[in-house]
C-alpha positions as CSV (number, residue, x, y, z in Angstrom):
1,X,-22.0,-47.3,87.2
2,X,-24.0,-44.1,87.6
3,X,-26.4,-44.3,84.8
4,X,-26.6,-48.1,84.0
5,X,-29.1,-49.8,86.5
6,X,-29.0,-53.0,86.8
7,X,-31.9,-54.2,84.8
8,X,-29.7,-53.0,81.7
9,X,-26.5,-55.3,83.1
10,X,-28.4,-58.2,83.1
11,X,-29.8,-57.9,80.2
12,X,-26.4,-58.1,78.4
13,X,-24.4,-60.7,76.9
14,X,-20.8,-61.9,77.7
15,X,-19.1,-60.1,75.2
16,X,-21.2,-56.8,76.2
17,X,-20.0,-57.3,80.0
18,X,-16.5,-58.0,79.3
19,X,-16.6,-55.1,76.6
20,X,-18.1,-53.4,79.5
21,X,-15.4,-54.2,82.3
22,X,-12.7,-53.4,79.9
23,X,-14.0,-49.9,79.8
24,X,-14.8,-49.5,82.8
25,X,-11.1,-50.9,84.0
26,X,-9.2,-48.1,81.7
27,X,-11.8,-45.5,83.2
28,X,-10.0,-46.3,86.5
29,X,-6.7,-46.3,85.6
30,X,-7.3,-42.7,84.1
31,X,-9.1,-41.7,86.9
32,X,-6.3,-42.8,89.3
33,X,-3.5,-41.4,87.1
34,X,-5.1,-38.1,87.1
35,X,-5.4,-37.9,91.3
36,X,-1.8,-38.9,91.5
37,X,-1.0,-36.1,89.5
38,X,-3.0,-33.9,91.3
39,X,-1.7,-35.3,94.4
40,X,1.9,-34.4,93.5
41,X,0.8,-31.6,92.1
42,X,-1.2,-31.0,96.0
43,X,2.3,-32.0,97.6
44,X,4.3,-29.0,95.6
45,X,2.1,-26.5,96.2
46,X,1.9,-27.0,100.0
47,X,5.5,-27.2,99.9
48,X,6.0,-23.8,98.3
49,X,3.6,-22.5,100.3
50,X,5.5,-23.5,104.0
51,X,8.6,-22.1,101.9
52,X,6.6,-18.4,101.6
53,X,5.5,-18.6,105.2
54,X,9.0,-19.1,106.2
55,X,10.3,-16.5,104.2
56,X,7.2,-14.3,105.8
57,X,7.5,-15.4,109.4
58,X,4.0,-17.0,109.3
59,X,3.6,-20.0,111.3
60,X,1.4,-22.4,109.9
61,X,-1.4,-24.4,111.7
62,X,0.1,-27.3,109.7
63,X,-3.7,-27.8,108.3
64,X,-2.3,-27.2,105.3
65,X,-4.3,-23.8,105.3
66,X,-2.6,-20.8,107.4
67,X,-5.4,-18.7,108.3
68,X,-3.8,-15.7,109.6
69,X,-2.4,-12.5,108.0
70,X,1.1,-11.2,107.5
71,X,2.7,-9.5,110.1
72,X,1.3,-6.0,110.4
73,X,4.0,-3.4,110.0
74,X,4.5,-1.1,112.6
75,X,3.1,2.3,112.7
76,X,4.9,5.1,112.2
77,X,3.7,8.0,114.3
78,X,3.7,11.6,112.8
79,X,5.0,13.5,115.7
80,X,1.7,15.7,117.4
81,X,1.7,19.5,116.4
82,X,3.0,21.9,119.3
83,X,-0.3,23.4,120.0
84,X,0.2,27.4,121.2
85,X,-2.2,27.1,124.0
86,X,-2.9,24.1,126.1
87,X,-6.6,22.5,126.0
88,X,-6.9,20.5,128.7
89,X,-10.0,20.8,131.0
90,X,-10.2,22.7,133.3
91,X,-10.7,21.9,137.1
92,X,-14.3,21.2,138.8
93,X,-15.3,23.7,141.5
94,X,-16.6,21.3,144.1
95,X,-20.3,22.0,145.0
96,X,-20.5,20.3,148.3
97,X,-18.3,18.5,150.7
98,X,-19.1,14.6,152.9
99,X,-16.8,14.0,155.3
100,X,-16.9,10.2,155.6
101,X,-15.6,9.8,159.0
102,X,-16.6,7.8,162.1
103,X,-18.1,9.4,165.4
104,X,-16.7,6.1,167.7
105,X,-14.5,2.9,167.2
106,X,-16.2,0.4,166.1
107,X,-14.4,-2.0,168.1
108,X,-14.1,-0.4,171.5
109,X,-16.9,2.2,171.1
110,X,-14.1,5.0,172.3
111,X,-14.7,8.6,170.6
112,X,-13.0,9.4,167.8
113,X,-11.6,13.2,166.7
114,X,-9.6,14.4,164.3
115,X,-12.7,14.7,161.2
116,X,-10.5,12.3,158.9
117,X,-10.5,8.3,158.7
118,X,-7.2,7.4,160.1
């Protein structure tokens, strides 16, 4: 009873509260009716929609919402144009050199030659 406060109710009479419950009893039949249609109305289209994930290869979360996309279809590469001269870049020209070797062992403190790490 949204609107009627309760003031109002007790201000009526018997008949006026029966008359009321009456209506108020066929409100709720109607009201039920209608979510058990869309219930079953609910239940086909969930159905239908497991059917069109199937038939897509979509798995659903079972949320009864599948929130990812269809399957992306593979790309079909164009194959690359034979270029007539290659454009690859070209090689440094080193400016300096570091050798990075040691002048004794570091475990026996013998001296080391050679120039290279071994």
């Amino acid at each position: 009873m949204g609107g009627v406060q309760r003031e109002v109710v007790s201000a009526l009479s018997h008949a006026e509260l029966v008359d009321l419950v009456l209506r108020l009893y066929g409100e709720l039949e109607r009201t039920q009716a209608a979510l058990a249609e869309a219930e079953a109305v609910n239940a086909r289209l969930e159905a239908r929609v497991r059917e069109l994930e199937t038939r897509l290869g979509i798995r659903s979360s079972g949320t009864g919402s599948a929130n990812q996309s269809p399957p992306a279809r593979p790309h079909r590469k164009k194959p690359r144009k034979k270029r007539a001269h290659g454009f690859s870049r070209l090689r440094s020209v080193p400016t300096r050199q570091v050798v990075h070797a040691l002048d004794n062992c570091p475990h026996c403190a013998a001296p080391l030659t050679g120039g290279t790490v071994k």
